[in-house]
C-alpha positions in Angstrom: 62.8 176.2 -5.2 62.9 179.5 -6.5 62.8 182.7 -4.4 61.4 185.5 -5.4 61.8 189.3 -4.7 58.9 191.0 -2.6 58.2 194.8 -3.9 59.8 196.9 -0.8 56.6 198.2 1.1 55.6 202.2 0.5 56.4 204.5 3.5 56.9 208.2 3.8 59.9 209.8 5.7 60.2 211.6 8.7 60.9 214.6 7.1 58.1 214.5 4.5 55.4 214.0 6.8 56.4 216.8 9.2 56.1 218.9 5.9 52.8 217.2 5.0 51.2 217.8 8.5 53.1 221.1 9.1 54.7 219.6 12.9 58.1 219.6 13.4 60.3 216.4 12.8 60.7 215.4 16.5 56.9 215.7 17.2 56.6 213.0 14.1 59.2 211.1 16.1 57.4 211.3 19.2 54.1 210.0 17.6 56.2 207.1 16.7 57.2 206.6 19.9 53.7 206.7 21.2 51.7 204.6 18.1 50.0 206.9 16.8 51.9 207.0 14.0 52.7 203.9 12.2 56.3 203.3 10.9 59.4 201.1 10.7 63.0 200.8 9.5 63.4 198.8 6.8 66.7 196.6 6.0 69.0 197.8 3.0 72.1 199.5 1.7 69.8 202.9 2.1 70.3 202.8 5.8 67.7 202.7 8.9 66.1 205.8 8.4 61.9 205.4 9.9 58.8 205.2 7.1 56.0 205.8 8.2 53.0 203.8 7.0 50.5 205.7 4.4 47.4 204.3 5.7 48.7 205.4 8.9 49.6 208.9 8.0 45.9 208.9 6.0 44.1 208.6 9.0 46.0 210.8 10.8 45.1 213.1 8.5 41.6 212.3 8.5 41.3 212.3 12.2 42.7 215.7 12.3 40.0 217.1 9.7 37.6 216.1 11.6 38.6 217.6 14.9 38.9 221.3 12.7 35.6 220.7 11.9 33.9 219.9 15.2 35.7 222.6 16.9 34.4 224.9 14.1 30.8 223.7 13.9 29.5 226.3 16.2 31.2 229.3 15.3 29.6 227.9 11.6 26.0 227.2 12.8 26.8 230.7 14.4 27.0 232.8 11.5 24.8 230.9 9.0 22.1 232.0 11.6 23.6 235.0 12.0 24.3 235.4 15.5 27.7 236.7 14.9 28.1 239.4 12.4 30.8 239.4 9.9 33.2 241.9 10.6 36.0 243.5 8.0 
């Protein structure tokens, strides 16, 4: 029987997604810690540094869209109205 080599799953560092999302690396770590981040540390001569899954990043993202826009909806429907006057 023959075994054959498995393509090493995708993942994004630590580091890249605190650049990416614009937190600092130990928040990233702590949303590890917590599941809302998905990650893990893969075997290999490259060490046990933590990827973080790109679905899981992706939706983070996402999620975090969509609460800028719901918290900006009002002031938005605000001015298009134009109950608040643009100031410069």
């Amino acid at each position: 029987m023959e075994t054959k080599q498995l393509p090493a799953p995708r993942g994004v560092t630590v580091e890249h997604a605190a650049a990416m999302l614009r937190y600092s690396r130990m928040t990233i770590l702590r949303m590890i810690a917590d599941g809302t981040l998905v990650a893990w540390k893969p075997r290999g001569p490259r060490g046990r540094k933590w990827l973080i899954d790109e679905v899981s990043l992706g939706a983070l993202q996402a999620a975090m869209v969509q609460s800028a826009r719901t918290k900006a909806a009002p002031i938005q429907s605000a001015l298009l109205q134009g109950e608040l006057p643009l100031v410069w």
